[in-house]
N, C-alpha and C positions, 0 to 999 in steps of 0.2 A: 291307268295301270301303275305308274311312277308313285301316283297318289296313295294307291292300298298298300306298297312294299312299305311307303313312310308314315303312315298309322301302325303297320306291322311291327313296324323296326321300333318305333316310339313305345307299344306297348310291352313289347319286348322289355326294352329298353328299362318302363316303370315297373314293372314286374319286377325286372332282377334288382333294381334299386332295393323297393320294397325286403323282399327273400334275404337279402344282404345283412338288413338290420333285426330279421327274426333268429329270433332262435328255435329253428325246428328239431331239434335235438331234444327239447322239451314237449315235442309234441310226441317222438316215438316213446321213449322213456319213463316211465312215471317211476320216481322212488320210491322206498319203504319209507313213510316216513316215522312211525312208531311197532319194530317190528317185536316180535313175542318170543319169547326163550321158554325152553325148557330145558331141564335137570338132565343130563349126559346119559343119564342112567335111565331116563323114560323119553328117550329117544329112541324112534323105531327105524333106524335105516341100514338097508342093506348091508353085509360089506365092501361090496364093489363101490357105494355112491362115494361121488369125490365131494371133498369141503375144503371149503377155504377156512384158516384160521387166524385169529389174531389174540395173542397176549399179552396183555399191559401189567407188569405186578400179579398178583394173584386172581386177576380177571380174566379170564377166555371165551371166546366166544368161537364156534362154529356156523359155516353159513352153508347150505346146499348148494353146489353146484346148479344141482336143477332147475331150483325157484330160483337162482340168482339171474341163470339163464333168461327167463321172461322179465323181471322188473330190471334187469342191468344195473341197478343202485339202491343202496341201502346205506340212510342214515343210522349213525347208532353211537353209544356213548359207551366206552370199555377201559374201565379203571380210571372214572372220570375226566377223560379225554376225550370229545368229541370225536368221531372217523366218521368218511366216508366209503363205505364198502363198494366196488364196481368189478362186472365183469365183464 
């Protein structure tokens, strides 16, 4: 009996070692990594939907709540400045 708790404990044990040095954050999340724009003006969304926005200089960019909602990250480049977009 004494014997199964300290195989238990030891696996335990290597497990959380292991989990310790992953990074499961990259397992739920996957980023945008090349995401796609369109023209403000042939954009079809609601007025209710919410967007995040960001302007560098005369560059803006808008992001959907919605779709940001499932992928949580989006790389992107806006007025020549690398971002990270997250929600």
């Amino acid at each position: 009996m004494a014997r199964t708790g300290l195989v238990a404990a030891m696996v335990l044990s290597a497990g959380s070692a292991v989990m310790v040095r992953l990074n499961y954050f990259e397992w739920m999340f996957r980023p945008i990594q090349a995401a796609g724009f369109i023209a403000a003006g042939d954009a079809h969304l609601s007025d209710k939907e919410m967007v995040m926005t960001v302007q560098m200089g005369p560059d803006a960019r808008a992001y959907p709540i919605r779709q940001m909602a499932y992928h949580h990250i989006l790389n992107d480049v806006v007025g020549a400045v690398p971002i990270v977009v997250t929600y």
